[in-house]
Every structure is written in structure tokens, then in C-alpha cells.
BAMAR-859256 format. One record per residue: residue in three letters; x, y, z of N, C-alpha, C, O in turn. Coordinates in steps of 0.2 Angstrom, whole numbers, plus 5000, padded with zeros to 4 digits. Example, Ala and Ser with C-alpha at 12.3 -4.5 7.8 and 13.67 -1.06 7.14 Angstrom:
ALA506649725039506249785039506649845039507149835042
SER506449895035506849955036506450005039506750065040
This chain:
UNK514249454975514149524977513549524982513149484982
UNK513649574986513149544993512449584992511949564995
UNK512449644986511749664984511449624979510849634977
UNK511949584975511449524975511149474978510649454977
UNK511649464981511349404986510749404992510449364995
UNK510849484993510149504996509749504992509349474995
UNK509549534987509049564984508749474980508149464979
UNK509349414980508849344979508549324984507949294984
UNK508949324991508549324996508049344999507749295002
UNK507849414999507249434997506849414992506349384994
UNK506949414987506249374983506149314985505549294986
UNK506649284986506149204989505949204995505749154998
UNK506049254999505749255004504949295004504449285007
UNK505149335000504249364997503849294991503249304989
UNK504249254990504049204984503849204988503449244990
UNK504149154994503749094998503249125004502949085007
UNK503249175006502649225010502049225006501549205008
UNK502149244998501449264994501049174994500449154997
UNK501649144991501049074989500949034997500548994997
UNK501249035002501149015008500449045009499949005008
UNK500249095011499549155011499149125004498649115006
UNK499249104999498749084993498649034995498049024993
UNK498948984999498948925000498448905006498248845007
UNK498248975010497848955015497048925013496748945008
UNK496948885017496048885016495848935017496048985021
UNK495248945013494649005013494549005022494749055024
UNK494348965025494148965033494748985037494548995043
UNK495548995036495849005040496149065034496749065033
UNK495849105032496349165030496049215033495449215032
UNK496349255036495949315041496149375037496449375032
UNK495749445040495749495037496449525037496649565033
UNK496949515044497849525044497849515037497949565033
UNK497849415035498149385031498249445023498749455019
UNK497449485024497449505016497849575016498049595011
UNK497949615024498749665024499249615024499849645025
UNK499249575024499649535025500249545016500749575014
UNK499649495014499749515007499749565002499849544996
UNK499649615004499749675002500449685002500749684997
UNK500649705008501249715008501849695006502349725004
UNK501649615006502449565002502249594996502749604993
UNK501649624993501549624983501949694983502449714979
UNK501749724989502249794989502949784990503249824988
UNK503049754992503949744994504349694989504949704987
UNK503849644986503949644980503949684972504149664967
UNK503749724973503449784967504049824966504249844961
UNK504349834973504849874974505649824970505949844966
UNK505649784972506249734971505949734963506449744959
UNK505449724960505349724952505549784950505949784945
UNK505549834952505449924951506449924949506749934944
UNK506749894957507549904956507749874951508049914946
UNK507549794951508049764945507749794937508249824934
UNK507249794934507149844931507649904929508049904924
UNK507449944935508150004932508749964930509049984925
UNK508849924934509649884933509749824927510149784925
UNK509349834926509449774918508649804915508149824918
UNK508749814909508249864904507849804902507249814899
UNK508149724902508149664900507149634902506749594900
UNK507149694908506649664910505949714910505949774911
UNK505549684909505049744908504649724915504549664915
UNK504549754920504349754926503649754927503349724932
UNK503349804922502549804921502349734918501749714920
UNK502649714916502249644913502449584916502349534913
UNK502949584921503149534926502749544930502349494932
UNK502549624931502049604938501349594938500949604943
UNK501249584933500349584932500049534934499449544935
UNK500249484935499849434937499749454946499449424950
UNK500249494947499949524955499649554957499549564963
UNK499449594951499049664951498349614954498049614960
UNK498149584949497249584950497049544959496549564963
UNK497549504962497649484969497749534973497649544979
UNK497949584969498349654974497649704974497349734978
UNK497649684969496949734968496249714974495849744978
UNK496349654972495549634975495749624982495149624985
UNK496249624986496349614991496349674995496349685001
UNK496349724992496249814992495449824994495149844998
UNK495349784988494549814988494249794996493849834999
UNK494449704998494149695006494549715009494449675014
UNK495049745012495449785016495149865017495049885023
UNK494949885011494649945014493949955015493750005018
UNK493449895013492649865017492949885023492749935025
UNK493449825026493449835034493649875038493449875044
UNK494149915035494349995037493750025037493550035043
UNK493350035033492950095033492350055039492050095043
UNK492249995039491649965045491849995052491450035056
UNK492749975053492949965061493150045060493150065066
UNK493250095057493150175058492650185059492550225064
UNK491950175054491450185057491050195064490650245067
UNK491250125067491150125072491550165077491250145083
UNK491950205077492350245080491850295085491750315091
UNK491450325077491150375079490450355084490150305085
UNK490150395087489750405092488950385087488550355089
UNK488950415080488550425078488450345073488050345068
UNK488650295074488750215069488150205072487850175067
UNK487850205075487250175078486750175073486350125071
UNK486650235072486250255064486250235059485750245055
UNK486950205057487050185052487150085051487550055050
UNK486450075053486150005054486349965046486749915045
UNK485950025041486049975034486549975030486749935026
UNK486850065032487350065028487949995031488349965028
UNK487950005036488449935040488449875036488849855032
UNK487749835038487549785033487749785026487849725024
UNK487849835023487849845016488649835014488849815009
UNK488849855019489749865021489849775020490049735016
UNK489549765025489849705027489549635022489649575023
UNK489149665016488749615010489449615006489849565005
UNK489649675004489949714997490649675000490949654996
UNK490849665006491449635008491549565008492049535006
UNK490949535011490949455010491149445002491549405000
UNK490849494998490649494991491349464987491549414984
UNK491649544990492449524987492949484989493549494986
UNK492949454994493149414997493149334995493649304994
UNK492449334994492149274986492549304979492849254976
UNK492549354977493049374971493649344973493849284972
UNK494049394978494649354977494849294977495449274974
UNK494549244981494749174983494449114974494649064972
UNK494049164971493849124965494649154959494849114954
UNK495049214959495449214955496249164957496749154954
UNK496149134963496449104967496649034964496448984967
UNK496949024959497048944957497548924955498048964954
UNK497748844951498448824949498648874944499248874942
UNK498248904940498548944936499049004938499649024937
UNK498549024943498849114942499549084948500049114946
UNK499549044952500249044956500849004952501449024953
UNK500648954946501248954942501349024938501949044938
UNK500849064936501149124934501449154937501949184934
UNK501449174945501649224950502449184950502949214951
UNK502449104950503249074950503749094945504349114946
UNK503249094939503549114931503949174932504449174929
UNK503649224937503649304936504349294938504849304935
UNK504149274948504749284951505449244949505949274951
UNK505449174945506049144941506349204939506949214940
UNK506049224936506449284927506749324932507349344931
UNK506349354937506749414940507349384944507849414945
UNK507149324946507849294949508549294946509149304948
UNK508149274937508949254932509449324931510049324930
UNK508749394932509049434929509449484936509749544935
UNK509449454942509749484947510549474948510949494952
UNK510549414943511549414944511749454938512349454936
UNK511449484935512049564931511749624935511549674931
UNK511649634940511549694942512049714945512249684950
UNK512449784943512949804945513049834953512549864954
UNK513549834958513649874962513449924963513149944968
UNK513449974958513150034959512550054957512350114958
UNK512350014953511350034951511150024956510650054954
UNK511050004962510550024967510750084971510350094976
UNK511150104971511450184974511150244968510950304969
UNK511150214963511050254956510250264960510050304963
UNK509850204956509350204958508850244963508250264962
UNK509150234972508950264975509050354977508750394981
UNK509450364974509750424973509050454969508750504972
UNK508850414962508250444958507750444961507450504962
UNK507550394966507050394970506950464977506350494978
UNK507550474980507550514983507450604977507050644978
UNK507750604975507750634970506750684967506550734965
UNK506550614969505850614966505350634973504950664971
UNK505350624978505350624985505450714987505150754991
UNK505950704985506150784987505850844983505750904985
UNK505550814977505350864972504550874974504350934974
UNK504250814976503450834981503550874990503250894994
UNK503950864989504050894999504450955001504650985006
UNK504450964994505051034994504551104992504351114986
UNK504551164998503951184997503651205004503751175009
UNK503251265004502951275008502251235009501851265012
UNK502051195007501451165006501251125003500951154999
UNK501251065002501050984999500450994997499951005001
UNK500350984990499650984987499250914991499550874992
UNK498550914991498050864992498250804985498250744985
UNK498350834978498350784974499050764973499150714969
UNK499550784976500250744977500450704981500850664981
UNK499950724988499950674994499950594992500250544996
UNK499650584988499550494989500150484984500450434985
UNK500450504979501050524976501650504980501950454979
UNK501750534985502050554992502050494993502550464991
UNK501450454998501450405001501750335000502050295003
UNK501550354993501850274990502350284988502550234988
UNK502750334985503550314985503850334989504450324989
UNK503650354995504250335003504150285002504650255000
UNK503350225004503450165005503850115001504050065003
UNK504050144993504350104989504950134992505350094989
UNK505250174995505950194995506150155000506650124999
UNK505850145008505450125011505950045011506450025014
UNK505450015006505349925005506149915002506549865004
UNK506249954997506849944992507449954996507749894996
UNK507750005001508050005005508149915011508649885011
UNK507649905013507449855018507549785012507749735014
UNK507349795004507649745001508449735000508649674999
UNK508849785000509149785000509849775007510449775006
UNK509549765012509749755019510249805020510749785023
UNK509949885018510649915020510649945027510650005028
UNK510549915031510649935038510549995040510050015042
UNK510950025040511250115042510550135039510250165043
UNK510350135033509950175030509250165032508850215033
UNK508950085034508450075036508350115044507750125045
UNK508650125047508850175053508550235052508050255054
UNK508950275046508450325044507850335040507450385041
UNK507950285037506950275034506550275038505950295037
UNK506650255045506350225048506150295052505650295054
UNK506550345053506150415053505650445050505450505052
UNK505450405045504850435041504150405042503550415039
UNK504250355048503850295049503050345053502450335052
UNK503350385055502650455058502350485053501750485053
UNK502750505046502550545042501950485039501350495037
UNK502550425037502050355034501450365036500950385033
UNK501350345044500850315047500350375045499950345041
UNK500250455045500050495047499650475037499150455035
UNK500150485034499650455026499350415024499050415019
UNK499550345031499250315030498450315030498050305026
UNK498350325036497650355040497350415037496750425037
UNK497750455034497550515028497250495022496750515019
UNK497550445021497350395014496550345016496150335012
UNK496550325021495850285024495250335025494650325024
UNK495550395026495050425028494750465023494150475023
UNK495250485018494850495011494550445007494050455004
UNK494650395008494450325004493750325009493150305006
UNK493650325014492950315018492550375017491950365018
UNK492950435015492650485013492050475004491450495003
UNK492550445002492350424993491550394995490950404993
UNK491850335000491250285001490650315002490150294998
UNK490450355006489950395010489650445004489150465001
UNK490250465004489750514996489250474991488750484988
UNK489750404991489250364984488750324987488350294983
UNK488550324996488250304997487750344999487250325001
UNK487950404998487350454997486950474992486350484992
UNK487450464985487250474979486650434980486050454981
UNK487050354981486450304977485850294984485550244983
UNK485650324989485150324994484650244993484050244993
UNK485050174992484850124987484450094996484750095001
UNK483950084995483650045003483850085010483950065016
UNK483750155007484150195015483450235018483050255013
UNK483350245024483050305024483150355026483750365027
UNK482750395028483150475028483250475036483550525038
UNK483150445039483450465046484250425046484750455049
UNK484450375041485150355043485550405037486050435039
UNK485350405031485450465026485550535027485750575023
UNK485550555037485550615038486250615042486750645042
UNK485950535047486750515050487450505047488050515050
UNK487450495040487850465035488050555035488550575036
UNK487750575033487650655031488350685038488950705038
UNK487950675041488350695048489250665051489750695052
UNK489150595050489750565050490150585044490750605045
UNK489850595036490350615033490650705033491150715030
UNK490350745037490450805042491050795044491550825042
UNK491050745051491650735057492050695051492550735051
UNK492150665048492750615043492950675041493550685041
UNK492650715039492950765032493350815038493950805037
UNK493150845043493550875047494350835050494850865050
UNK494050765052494750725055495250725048495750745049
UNK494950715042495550735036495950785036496550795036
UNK495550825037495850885036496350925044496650975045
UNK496150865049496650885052497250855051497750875051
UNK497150775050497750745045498150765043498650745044
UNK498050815038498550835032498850905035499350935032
UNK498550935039498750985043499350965045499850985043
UNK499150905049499850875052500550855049501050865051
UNK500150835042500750795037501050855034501550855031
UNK500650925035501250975032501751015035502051065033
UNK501750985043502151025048502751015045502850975041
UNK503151045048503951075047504351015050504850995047
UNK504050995055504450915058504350875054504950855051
UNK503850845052503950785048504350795042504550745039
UNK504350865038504650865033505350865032505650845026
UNK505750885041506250885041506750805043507350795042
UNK506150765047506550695047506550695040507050675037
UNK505850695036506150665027506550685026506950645023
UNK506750735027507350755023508150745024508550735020
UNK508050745030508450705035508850665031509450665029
UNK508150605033508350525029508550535022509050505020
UNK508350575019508550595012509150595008509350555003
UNK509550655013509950705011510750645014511350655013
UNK510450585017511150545020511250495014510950485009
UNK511950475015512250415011511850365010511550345015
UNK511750345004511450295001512050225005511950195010
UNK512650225002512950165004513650175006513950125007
């Protein structure tokens, strides 16, 4: 059946993407490598999430854990350098001498975290993982992934329907386009990747909405803890977190216009298969 046959092709193509990237030396893994890595864990979480619904056989939470703590830590230096290279955006980074520094300690930092979780254990785990999901992809029926994305969709329309997208639904929002998104694109249904692919503004626009809250968090705790700061950079910090909090808030202005809501729905409302 050809949705199986994609959806094994896909995994071994995300198999051999993740441990290809684990496999690099500490000196040739760049900061791409660690979006890099993100993404396949995402496009595979997605392919966990389908077959799941499609065989109950598999419990999807405890297959995927041994991805979580690489996925994790690989978040934590992804958003160091986001928030570094936004910084410096603004006019006012000049100011921010030590909190920069301080950016750039806390990232090398975990950067050392992640490459020490890094070893023969956790990668024969991550094989173990994707084995099982492989065995359990030849009883998935034709019509569970129509079933499936139907719920997905389903679930998508229930946050965007509405004059107005709550703040605390938005990252809700974001990540299941991405997973409707990946699963779609696991699935290699052509016609529909076309239409997903209409949401690709709204994506971006969350994406950047989601950075800027997260850099938003940072500056608050870097105010709290005022740890080796002094009060001329503490005023700048003050200031930048001003101009962020305003660019947020045009952000999500944007994510609630009537256009982008209408491509999702768009893509939504069409044939799955």
C-alpha cells in the first residue's frame, strides 16, 4: 500500500538524518545543524503521533523519549542564539555588553550539555525506537491517516474559529499546523502539501511571535536576577525589553487578520485524499 510505503520511507529517512547529525564531531556541528535537528525530531514526532492513532499497539510517548532530552537541549542552544542575533537587531545592543556575554556563557554552556548526552547508548535507543515503529507501520489501514488528519484538522479549526485567537492558544495553534504540516509531507500527499503550504505566512509569522516571547521571558529574568549587571545596562535591558514587547504585539496583530485565517481554512476545509 503506498501510505505505507511512504510513511517507512520517511522514517528511515528521518532515522538516517538524526544519527548522521549525532554522528558529527563537536567541531563541525554548527548552530543550522542544531534547527536542523529539531525539525527531523519534529517530523518525526509527527510520523509517531500517526502511527499511534493507527495501531493503539504503540504507545508513542514512551517511543519517543529518548528524543525528548536531545530535542530538548537542542531548544535550549537554539534559543541562546536567537535571542543573541535579535538582539543585536536593535539600536540599543550596544548597552547590553554583559548581558551578551552572559548569552553567549549560558550557550557554549549548553551546548556542552548536549554533546555529553550524546553517546552509544542514547543512539542505539533512538534505533530501538524507530525499529518498533517501523514493524508497526505494515497494519496501518488506508483510511487511518484520512481519519487522522481529519481529527487534526478538526482540532486546528477549533483554535482559529472566532473573532480573535487567545495569547495562551497561540503556541497551541503553532504547533499543530506544524505537526499537520510534517504529517501531511510524511505522508507525501502532494495536492495537499500545496495547500499546507498556504499556511507557510501564518507559520512563519508564529514563528517569530514565539522568539519574541521567549526573548521576552529572558530579559524579564534578567532583570529579576540584576546578577553582575549595572544600572546603566539594567536601564538598556529595560528599554529593549519596551521595543520587543511592542514588535510582539505587532506580531499577533498580524496573526489575527482575516487573511491568514482564511488561507487556514482554506487548506483546511479541502480533501484530505
Amino acid at each position: 500500500m503506498k501510505v505505507r510505503a511512504e510513511l517507512k520511507k520517511k522514517l528511515k529517512k528521518r532515522s538516517h538524518t538524526i544519527d548522521f547529525l549525532l554522528g558529527k564531531p563537536v567541531w563541525e556541528f554548527t548552530l543550522e545543524d542544531f534547527h536542523k535537528l529539531r525539525t527531523e525530531i519534529k517530523k518525526l514526532k509527527a510520523l509517531y503521533k500517526l502511527v499511534h492513532f493507527c495501531s493503539k499497539k504503540m504507545e508513542w510517548k514512551k517511543e519517543f523519549k529518548p528524543f525528548r532530552s536531545i530535542f530538548k537541549q537542542a531548544g535550549k542552544v537554539r534559543e541562546l542564539h536567537v535571542e543573541e542575533a535579535s538582539l543585536k537587531k536593535y539600536v540599543l545592543y550596544k548597552g547590553l555588553k554583559k548581558h551578551l556575554q552572559n548569552l553567549k556563557k549560558a550557550r557554549l554552556e549548553e551546548k556542552r550539555i548536549f554533546f555529553l548526552l550524546i553517546n552509544a547508548n542514547l543512539r542505539n535507543r533512538l534505533k530501538k525506537s524507530n525499529n518498533k515503529v517501523f514493524t508497526l507501520i505494515k497494519i496501518i489501514d488506508k483510511n487511518d491517516p484520512q481519519l487522522y488528519l481529519n481529527k487534526k484538522r478538526k482540532e486546528i479549526k477549533n483554535l482559529i474559529l472566532g473573532k480573535q485567537l487567545k495569547i495562551e492558544r497561540a503556541h497551541e495553534l503553532r504547533k499543530l499546523i506544524k505537526e499537520f504540516h510534517y504529517t501531511i509531507k510524511n505522508l507525501n500527499f502532494s495536492k495537499q502539501i500545496k495547500l499546507v503550504e498556504e499556511t507557510e505566512p501564518l507559520q512563519n509569522l508564529l514563528g517569530k511571535w514565539h522568539d519574541c516571547e521567549v526573548i521576552k521571558q529572558h530579559l524579564n529574568e534578567a532583570i529579576v536576577d540584576k546578577v553582575a549587571m549595572g544600572t546603566s545596562e539594567l536601564k538598556q535591558i529595560k528599554r529593549v525589553k519596551i521595543k520587543l514587547s511592542a514588535d510582539c504585539e505587532i506580531l499577533f496583530k498580524k496573526i489575527n487578520t482575516a487573511v491568514y485565517k482564511e488561507r487556514v481554512l482554506k487548506s483546511l476545509t479541502s480533501k484530505v485524499i
